[in-house]
MARSE-981608 format. One line per 4 residues: number of its first residue (from 0); their letters; for each residue x, y, z of C-alpha. Coordinates in nm, 2 decimals, decimal comma. Layout:
N
NUM) a) X Y Z | ...
This chain:
521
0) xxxx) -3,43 -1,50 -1,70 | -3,57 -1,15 -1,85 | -3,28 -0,88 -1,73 | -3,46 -0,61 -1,49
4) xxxx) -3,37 -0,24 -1,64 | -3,22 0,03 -1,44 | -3,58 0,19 -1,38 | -3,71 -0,19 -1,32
8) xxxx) -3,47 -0,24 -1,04 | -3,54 0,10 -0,84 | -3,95 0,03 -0,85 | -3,89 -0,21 -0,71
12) xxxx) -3,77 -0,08 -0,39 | -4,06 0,07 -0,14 | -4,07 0,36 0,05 | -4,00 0,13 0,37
16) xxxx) -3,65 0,00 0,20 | -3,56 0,32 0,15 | -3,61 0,42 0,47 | -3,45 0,10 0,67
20) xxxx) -3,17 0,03 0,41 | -3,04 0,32 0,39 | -3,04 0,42 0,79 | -3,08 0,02 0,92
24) xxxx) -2,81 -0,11 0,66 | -2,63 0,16 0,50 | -2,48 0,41 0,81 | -2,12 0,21 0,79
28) xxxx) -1,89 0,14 0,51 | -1,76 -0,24 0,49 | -1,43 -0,10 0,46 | -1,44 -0,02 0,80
32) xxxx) -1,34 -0,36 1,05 | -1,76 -0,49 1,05 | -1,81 -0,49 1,41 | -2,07 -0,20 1,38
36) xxxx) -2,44 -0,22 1,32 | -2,70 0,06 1,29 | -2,97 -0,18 1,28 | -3,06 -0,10 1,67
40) xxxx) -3,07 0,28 1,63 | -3,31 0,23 1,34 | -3,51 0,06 1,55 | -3,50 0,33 1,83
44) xxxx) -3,59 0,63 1,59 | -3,91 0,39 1,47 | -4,03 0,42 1,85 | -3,91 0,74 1,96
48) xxxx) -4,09 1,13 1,96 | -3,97 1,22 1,61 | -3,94 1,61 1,79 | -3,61 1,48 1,91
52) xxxx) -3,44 1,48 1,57 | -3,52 1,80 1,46 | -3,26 2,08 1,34 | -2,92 1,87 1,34
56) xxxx) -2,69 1,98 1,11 | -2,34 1,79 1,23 | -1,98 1,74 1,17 | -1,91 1,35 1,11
60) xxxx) -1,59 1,06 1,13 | -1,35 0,99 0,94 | -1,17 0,70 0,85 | -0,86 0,62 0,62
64) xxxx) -0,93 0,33 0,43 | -0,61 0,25 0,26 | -0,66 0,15 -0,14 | -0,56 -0,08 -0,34
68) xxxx) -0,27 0,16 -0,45 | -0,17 0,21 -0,09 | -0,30 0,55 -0,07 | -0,55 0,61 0,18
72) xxxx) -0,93 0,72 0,12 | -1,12 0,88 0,35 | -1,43 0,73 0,46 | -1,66 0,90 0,66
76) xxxx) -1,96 0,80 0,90 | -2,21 1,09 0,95 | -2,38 1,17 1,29 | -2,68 0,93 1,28
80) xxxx) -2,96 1,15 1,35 | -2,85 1,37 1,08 | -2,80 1,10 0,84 | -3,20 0,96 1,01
84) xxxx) -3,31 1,29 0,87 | -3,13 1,24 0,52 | -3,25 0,91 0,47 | -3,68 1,00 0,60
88) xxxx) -3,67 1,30 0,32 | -3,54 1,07 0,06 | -3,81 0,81 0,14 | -4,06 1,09 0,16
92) xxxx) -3,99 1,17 -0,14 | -3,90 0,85 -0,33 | -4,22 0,88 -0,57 | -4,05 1,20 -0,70
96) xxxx) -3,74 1,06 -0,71 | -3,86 0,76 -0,94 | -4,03 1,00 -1,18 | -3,65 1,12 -1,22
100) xxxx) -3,53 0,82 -1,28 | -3,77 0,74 -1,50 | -3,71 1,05 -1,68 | -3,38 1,02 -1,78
104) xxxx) -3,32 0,61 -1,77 | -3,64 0,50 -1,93 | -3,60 0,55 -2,30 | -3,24 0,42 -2,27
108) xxxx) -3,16 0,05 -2,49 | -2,97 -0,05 -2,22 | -2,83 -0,01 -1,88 | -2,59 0,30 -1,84
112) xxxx) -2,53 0,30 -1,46 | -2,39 -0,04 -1,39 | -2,36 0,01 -1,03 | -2,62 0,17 -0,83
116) xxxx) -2,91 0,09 -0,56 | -3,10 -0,18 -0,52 | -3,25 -0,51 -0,34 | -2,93 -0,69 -0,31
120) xxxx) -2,97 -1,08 -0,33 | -2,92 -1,31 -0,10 | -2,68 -1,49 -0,29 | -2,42 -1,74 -0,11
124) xxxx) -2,14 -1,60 -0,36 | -2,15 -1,31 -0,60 | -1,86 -1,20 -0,85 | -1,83 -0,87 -0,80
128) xxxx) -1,66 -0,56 -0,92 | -1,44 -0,34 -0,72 | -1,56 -0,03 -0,54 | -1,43 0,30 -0,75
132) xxxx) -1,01 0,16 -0,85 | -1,04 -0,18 -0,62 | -0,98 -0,48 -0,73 | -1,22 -0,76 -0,88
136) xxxx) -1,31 -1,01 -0,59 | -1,57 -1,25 -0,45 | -1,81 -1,17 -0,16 | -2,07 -1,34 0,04
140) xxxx) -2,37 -1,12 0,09 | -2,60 -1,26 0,40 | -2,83 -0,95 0,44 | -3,10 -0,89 0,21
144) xxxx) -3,20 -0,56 0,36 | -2,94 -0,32 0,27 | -2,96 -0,15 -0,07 | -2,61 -0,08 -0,19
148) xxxx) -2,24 -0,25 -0,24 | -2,01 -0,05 -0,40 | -1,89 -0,34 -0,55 | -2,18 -0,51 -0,61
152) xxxx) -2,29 -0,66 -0,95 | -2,56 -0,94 -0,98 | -2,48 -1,16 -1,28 | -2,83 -1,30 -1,28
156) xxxx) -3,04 -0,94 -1,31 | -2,79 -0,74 -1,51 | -2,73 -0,73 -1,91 | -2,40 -0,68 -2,04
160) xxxx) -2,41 -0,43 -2,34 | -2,04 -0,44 -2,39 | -1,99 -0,69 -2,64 | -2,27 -0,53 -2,87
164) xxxx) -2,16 -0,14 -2,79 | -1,79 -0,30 -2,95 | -1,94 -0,38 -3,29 | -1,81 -0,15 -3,55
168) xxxx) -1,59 0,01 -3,30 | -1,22 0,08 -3,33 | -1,14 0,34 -3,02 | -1,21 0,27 -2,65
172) xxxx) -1,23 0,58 -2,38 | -1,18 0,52 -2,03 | -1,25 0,84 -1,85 | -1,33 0,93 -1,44
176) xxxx) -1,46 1,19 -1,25 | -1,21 1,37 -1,06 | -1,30 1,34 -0,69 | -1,66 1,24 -0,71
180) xxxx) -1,79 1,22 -0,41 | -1,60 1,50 -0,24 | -1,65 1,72 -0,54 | -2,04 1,75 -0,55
184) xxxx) -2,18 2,05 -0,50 | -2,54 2,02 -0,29 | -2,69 2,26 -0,43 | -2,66 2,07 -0,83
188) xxxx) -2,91 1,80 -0,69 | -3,17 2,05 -0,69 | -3,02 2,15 -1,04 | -3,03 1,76 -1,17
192) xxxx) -3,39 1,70 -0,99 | -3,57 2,06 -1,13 | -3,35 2,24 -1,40 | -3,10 2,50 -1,25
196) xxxx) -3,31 2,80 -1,31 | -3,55 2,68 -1,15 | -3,42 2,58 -0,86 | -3,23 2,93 -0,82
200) xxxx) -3,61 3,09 -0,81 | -3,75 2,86 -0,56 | -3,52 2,85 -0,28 | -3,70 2,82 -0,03
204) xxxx) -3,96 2,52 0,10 | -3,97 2,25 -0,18 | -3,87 1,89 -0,15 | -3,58 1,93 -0,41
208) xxxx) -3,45 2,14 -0,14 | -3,50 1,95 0,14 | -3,29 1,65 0,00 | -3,03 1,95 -0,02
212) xxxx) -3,07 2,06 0,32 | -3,06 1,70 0,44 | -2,73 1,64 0,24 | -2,57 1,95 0,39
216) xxxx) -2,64 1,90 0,73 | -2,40 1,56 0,73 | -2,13 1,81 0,69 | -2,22 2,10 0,90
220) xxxx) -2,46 2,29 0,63 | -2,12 2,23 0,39 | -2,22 2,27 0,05 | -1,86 2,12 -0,13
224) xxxx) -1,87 1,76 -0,13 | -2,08 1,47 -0,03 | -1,94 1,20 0,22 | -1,82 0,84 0,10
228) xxxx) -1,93 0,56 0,29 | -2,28 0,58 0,36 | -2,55 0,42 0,16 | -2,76 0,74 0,09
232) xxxx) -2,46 0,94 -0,08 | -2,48 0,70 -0,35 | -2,82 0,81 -0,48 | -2,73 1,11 -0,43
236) xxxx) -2,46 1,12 -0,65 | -2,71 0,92 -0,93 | -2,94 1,21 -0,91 | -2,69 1,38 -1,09
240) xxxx) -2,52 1,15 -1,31 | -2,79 1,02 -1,47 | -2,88 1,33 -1,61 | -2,52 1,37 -1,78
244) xxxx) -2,57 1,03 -1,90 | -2,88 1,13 -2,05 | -2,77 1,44 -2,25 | -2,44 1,25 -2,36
248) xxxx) -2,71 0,93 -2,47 | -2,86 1,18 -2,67 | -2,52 1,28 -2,84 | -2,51 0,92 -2,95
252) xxxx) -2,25 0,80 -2,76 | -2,27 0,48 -2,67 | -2,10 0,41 -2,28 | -2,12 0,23 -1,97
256) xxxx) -2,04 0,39 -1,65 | -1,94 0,22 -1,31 | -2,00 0,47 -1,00 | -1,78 0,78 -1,13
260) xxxx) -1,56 0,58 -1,44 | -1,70 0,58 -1,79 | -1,63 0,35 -2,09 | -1,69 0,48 -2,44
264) xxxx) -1,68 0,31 -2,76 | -1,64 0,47 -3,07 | -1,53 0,45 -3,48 | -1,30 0,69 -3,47
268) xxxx) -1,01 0,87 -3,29 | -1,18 1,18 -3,34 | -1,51 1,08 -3,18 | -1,28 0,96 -2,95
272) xxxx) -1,17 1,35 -2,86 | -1,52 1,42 -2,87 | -1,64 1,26 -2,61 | -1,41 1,38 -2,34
276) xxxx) -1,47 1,73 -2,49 | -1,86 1,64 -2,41 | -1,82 1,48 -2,09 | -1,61 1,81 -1,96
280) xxxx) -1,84 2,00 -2,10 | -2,17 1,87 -1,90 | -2,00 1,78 -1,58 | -1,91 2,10 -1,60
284) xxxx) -2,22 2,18 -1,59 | -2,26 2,05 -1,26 | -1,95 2,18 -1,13 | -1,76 1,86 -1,20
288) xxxx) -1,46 1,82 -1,39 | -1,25 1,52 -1,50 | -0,94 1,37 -1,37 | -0,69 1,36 -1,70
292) xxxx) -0,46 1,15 -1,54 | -0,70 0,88 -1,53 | -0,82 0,96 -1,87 | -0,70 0,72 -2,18
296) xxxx) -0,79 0,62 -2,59 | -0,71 0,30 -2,66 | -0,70 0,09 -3,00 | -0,92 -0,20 -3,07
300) xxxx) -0,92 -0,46 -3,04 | -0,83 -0,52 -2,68 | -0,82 -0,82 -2,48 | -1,16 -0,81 -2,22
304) xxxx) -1,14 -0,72 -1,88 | -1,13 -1,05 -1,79 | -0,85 -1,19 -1,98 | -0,64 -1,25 -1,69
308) xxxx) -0,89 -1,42 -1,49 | -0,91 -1,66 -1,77 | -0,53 -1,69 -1,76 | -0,53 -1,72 -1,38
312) xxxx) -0,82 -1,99 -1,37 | -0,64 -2,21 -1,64 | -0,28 -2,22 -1,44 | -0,22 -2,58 -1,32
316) xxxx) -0,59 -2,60 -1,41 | -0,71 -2,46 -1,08 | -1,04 -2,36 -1,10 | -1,11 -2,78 -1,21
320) xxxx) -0,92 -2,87 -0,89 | -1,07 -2,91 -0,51 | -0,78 -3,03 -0,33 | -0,49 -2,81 -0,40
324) xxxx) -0,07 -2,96 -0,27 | 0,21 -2,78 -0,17 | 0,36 -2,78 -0,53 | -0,01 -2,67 -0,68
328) xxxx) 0,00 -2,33 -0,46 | 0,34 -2,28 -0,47 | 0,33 -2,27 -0,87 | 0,01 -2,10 -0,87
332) xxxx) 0,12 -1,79 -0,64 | 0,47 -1,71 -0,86 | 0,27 -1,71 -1,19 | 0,02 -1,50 -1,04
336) xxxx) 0,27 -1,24 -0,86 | 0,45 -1,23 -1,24 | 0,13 -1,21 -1,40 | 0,03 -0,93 -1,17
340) xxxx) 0,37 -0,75 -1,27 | 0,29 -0,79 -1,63 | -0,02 -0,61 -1,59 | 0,13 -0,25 -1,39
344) xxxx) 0,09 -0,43 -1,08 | -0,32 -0,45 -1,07 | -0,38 -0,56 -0,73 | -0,71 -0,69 -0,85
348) xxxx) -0,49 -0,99 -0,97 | -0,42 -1,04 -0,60 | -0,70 -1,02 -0,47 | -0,89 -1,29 -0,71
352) xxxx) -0,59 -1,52 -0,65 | -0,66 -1,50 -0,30 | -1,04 -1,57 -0,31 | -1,00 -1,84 -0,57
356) xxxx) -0,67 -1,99 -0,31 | -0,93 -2,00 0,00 | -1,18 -2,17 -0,18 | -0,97 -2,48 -0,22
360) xxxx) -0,92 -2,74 0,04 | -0,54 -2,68 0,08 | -0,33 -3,00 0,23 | -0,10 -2,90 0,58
364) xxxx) 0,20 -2,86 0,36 | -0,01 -2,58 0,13 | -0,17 -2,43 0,40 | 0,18 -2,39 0,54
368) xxxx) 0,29 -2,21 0,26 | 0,00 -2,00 0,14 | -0,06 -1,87 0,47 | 0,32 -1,75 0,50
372) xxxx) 0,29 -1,58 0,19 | -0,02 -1,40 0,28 | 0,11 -1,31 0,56 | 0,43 -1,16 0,37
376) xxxx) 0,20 -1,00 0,14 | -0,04 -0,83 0,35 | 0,24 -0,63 0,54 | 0,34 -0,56 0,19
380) xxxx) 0,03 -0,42 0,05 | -0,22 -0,33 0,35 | -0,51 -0,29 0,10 | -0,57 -0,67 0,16
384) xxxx) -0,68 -0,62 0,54 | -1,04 -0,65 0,46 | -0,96 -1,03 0,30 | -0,77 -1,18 0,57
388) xxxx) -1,07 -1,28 0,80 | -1,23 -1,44 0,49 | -0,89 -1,65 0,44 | -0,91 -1,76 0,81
392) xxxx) -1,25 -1,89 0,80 | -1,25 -1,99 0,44 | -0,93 -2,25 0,58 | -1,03 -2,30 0,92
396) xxxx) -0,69 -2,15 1,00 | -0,58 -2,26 1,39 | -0,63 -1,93 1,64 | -0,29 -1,96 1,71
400) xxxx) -0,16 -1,90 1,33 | -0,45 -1,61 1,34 | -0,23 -1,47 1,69 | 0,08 -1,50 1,49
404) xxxx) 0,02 -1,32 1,19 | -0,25 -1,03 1,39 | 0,07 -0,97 1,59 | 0,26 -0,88 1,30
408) xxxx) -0,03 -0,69 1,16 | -0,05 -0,45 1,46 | 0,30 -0,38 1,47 | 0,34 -0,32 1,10
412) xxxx) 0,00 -0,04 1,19 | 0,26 0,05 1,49 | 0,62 0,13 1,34 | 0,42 0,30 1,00
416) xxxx) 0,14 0,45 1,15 | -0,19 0,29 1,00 | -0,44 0,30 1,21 | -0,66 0,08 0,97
420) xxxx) -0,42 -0,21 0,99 | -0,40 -0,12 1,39 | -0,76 -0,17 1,35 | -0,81 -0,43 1,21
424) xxxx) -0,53 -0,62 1,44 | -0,78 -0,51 1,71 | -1,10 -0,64 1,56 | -0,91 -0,98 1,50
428) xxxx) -0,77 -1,00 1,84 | -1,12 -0,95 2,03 | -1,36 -1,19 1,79 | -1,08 -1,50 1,83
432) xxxx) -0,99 -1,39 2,24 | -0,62 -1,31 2,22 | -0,46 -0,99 2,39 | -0,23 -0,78 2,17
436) xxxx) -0,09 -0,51 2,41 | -0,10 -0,43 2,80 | -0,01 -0,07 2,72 | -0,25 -0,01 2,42
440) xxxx) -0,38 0,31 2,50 | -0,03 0,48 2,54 | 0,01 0,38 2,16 | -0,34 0,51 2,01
444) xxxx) -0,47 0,78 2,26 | -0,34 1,08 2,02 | -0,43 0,88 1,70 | -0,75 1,10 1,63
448) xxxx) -0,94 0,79 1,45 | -1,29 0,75 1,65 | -1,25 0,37 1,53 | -0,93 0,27 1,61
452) xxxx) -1,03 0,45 2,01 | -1,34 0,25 2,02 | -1,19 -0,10 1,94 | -0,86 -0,03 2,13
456) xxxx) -1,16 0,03 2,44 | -1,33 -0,30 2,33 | -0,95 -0,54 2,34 | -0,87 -0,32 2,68
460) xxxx) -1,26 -0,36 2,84 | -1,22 -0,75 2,72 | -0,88 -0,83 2,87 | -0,84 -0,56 3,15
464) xxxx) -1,00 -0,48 3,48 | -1,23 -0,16 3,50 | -0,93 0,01 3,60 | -0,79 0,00 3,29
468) xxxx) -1,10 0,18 3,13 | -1,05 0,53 3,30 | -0,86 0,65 3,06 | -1,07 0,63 2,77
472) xxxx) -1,34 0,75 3,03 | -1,14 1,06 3,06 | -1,06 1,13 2,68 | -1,41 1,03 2,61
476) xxxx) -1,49 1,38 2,85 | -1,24 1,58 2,67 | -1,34 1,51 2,32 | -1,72 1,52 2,42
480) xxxx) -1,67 1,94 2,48 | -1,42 1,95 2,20 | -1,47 1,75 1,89 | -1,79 1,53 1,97
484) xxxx) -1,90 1,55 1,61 | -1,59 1,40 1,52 | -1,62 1,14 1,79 | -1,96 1,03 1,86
488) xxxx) -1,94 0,66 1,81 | -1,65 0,63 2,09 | -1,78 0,87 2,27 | -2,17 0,75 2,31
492) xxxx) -1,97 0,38 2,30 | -1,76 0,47 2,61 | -1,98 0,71 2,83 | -2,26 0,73 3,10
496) xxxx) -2,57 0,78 3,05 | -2,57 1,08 3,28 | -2,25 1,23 3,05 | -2,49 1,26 2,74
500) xxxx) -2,79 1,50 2,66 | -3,04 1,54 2,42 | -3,15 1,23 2,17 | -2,80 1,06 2,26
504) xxxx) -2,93 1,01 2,64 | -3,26 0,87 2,53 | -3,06 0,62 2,32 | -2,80 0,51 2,60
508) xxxx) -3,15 0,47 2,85 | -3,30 0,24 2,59 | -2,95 0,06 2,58 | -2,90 0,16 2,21
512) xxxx) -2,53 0,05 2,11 | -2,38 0,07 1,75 | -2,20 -0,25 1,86 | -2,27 -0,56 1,73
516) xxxx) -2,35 -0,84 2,02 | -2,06 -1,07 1,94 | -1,83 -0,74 2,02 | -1,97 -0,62 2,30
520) x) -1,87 -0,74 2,68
């Protein structure tokens, strides 16, 4: 099958993909618990007086997503009409931004950006990489119509230049941008689409400027920093690196780069140097610098990527076996928790394990066992949250087991104060119809995480009488005159129709809801 090149791959999205897989498919990370949609309000803003969206410039959530490090990252979902407006000027101007593309991807031998937008295929399984430092996993992918995972990587469509780039080399680089995302300055699109000067003469009108307009409005006409979560803020951010990939191309350097990390091969330790002394130099140029402690030469040869994968999928011979025994787990989880060790602890080991573990048909004894140990393991390292459902359905694990170990999940959130694993306790607890707390909203109600409020409302409206709701009624009217930007999605979730102005009481009169229909009561 031909490999599609980075240019080949955005043709072929339309004007129309843009539009609905960005705003339809893209509004909500899938770090955050996936009982959201946005696929309604796209709908809505197809039908409604386009008058209605005009001039919103708006704060917008946030939400710690803890990684695989056990640090948190912070997510954010924009205010959806603003982020309707970002996503209608990029599709306006998709033509222009192709001829971009094509400007500074074309000529290149092979694929620079590993991971970027595109028609994602509706694949049972994909191996995928992780999103920014996260680990190596598979995933299921059922929609076709959004346009970007963070982690995703299609075997199928993409090359793999690596083993040729290697080929005469003796020095690797592995270098990162320091704070991406949150580090962009809006105003260097413009630069990266038009030339700097150029943009500094025409300020005013032009669609360059639009997209920056439309970018600065998520954040309240904030110029630092892009958000991370949504869709669109991922071609944003390849506006601009592709045109340091580009210039460094042109150096000769011959690199891969995943989102914001970079891989350089070279002959010599020097070269080596001079890379990193290049790199600074044209992120630089975009305001952008690199993050040293991240930065590293290494000696060739070295072992690929996937060397412990290998090691992992010949243990016990594992990957050649469908029904796994007690003995068969047991063995495989202590060479995989050493080999993990050996390796400064890379989660990603973990995670695989996991996947390749719930794959397996396990017998009562196994399931026994692997089950305990992910549930000791998850309170360990809360990073894994967003597996655990998988494991569940993957096994066909009893809802009572699912009770046992969501109870211990949402008191570990309690006594250490994650709301994401609080969250996700809650998400668990209303899709398999168990209660968690009869005095929930006394725990969360000063928690300031729009998320964790609007689940917390779901387990209480599920389990409760309307009674029980007046609370969240009540802090829903406090935060809508203090921090509604902030709080939209609980807010709009939780009020009346006749509480709400503007766009947001045309949407609660068409019975718009961000909630997906299994979640909703």
């Amino acid at each position: 099958m031909a490999k599609k090149s980075y240019l080949e791959q955005m043709k072929s999205i339309t004007v129309d993909n843009i539009f609905d897989g960005f705003l339809g498919y893209g509004l909500f990370s899938d770090r955050i618990p996936p009982f959201l949609t946005s696929e309604p309000f796209l709908n809505f803003v197809k039908t409604a007086n386009p008058k209605i969206f005009e001039n919103t410039d708006k704060g917008f959530i946030q939400y710690e997503n803890i990684r695989n490090i056990n640090i948190p990252r912070l997510l954010a979902i924009p205010e959806p009409v603003a982020y309707r407006n970002l996503c209608k000027t990029l599709s306006e101007n998709w033509n222009e931004l192709l001829k971009h593309f094509e400007k500074y991807t074309a000529h290149h031998q092979y694929k620079v950006s590993r991971i970027h937008i595109r028609k994602i295929k509706n694949s049972k399984v994909i191996f995928v990489m992780g999103e920014y430092d996260e680990p190596y996993a598979f995933k299921t992918f059922d929609e076709k119509k959004h346009l970007f995972e963070m982690s995703y990587r299609d075997f199928s469509e993409d090359d793999y230049p690596e083993p040729e780039l290697l080929i005469g080399k003796q020095y690797l680089i592995k270098a990162d941008i320091s704070n991406c995302f949150p580090s962009i300055y809006t105003h260097a699109i413009s630069w990266a689409l038009v030339g700097k000067s150029y943009s500094k003469i025409h300020k005013n009108g032009n669609w360059f400027n639009d997209i920056d307009l439309y970018t600065r409005n998520l954040k309240s006409q904030e110029t630092h920093g892009i958000l991370i979560g949504p869709h669109a803020s991922n071609l944003i951010s390849e506006i601009i690196l592709v045109v340091i990939d580009d210039e460094l191309i042109k150096k000769g350097y011959q690199f891969i780069r995943n989102i914001d990390d970079y891989s350089c091969f070279v002959e010599t330790n020097e070269k080596a140097e001079q890379f990193l002394i290049d790199l600074a130099s044209e992120l630089k140029k975009f305001n952008l610098s690199l993050n040293h402690k991240k930065t590293e030469i290494s000696r060739l040869p070295l072992a690929s990527t996937e060397c412990w994968i290998r090691r992992l999928n010949n243990l016990n011979n594992i990957q050649d076996k469908v029904n796994l025994g007690f003995n068969d787990v047991r063995a495989y989880i202590d060479s995989v928790i050493d080999i993990m060790h050996k390796n400064n602890d890379n989660s990603a080991i973990l995670n695989y394990a996991i996947k390749v573990i719930s794959k397996k048909k396990l017998s009562p004894n196994a399931l026994s066992y692997y089950l305990n140990t992910i549930h000791h393991l998850i309170l360990i390292y809360p990073y894994l949250l967003s597996l655990i459902d998988d494991v569940f359905l993957s096994l066909n694990v009893s809802t009572d087991e699912i009770e046992k170990i969501t109870r211990n999940i949402f008191n570990m959130g309690i006594e250490k104060r994650i709301n994401e694993a609080i969250s996700y306790a809650l998400y668990l607890s209303i899709k398999y119809n168990f209660k968690l707390s009869d005095t929930l909203f006394e725990s969360i109600k000063d928690s300031k995480d729009c998320i964790l409020l609007l689940l917390a409302y779901l387990h209480d409206k599920k389990n409760f009488k309307k009674t029980a709701l007046k609370p969240y009624k009540e802090l829903a009217d406090v935060l809508r005159v203090n921090d509604f930007d902030e709080n939209w999605l609980f807010i709009y979730e939780v009020s009346a129709k006749d509480k709400l102005t503007r766009y947001w009481k045309k949407m609660k009169e068409a019975k718009i809801t961000f909630i997906k229909s299994d979640f909703t009561i």
